[in-house]
C-alpha positions, 0 to 999 in steps of 0.5 A: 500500500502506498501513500501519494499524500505530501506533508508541509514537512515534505514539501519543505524538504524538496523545496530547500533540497531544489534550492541548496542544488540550485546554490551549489553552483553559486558556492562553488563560483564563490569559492573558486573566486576566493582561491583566485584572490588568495593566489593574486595576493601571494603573487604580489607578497612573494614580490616583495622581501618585506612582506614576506619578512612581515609575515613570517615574524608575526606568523602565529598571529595572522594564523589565530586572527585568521581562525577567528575570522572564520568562528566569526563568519561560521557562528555569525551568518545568521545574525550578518546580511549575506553581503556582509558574510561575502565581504568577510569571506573575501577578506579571508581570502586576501589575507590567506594569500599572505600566509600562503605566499610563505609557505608556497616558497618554501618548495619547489615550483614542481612540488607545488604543482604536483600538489595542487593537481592532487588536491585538485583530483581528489577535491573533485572527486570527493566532491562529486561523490557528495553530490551523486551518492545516495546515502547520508553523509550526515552521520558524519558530521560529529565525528569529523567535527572532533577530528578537525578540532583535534587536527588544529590543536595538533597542527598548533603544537606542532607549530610550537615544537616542531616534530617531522615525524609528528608534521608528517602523521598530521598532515596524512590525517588532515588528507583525509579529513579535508577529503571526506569533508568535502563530500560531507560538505557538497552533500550539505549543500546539494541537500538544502541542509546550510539553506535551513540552517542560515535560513537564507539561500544567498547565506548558504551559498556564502557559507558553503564556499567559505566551507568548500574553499577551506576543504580545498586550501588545507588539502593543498597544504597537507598534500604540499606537506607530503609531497612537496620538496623543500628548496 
């Protein structure tokens, strides 16, 4: 026996799951438009010695103003106008830009490369699995939340008693955190579950490429750290 009646809950599911499809692509231009930004503000730091002197003497600063810019974006869209929220969004980019600008120079030109198209590969490919597959990635969304708090406590101790062995088991888990993350994330997006959550479309699309664009940075970097070779 089947039942062709629809629930008002039901039809708000399918309405916000049309909506947050519809989004994705947004978020994903949004995201891709950080990353150029974050790249164009390295291309100029890495031009200029002071800069990059700057940065690197004040680095754990810009690392916790950087983090905190994020809880303010992540804890306070819904209480921001979207416009603001991609305003902020931006700004974190540009500033990362400044941070990446030293890291990137620390490896080769080919390390780089080869790191960027693996994060590239595996970005899409998690992110395509997100998006396609059938069974919730909910469940894994607290489990992933202890890891990555876990991950920048980690990431923070190793920043301040540098261990190569230790950098190097920190980097493959934040591989393979930040690759399911991803799939966690489109998923979340696709699904209409950030439009529920902020209770705005355009805030969704804000929220979910900020979220996708730190999928793929720290999977670069961890990659970068696994592969790279250092000049």
């Amino acid at each position: 026996m089947s039942f062709e009646t629809t629930s008002p809950g039901q039809a708000e599911v399918r309405s916000t799951t049309a909506v947050g499809t519809s989004f994705l692509s947004q978020a994903f231009l949004w995201m891709f438009a950080g990353l150029l930004l974050t790249a164009g503000v390295a291309f100029v730091v890495q031009a200029n010695a002071n800069v990059m002197r700057t940065v690197t003497d004040y680095w754990l600063f810009i690392f916790f103003g950087q983090l905190a810019l994020v809880w303010v974006i992540g804890l306070g869209i819904q209480r921001m106008s979207a416009t603001l929220a991609l305003g902020l969004f931006f700004v974190y980019a540009a500033t990362l830009g400044f941070t990446m600008a030293v890291i990137v120079a620390a490896y080769t030109g080919e390390s780089v490369f080869t790191a960027f198209l693996s994060a590239s590969a595996m970005f899409g490919g998690a992110g395509l699995y997100g998006y396609v597959t059938k069974r919730s990635l909910a469940g894994l969304g607290g489990t992933l939340s202890m890891a990555l708090f876990g991950l920048i406590a980690a990431v923070i101790v190793n920043m301040i008693f540098p261990n190569g062995t230790f950098g190097w088991i920190i980097a493959l888990a934040g591989v393979v955190i930040f690759t399911l993350l991803t799939a966690y994330d489109v998923q979340r997006i696709a699904s209409g579950q950030l439009v529920l959550a902020t209770g705005s479309a355009e805030k969704a699309a804000v929220l979910g490429a900020l979220n996708l664009y730190l999928d793929f940075v720290n999977l670069f970097l961890f990659l970068l750290r696994l592969l790279g070779n250092r000049r």
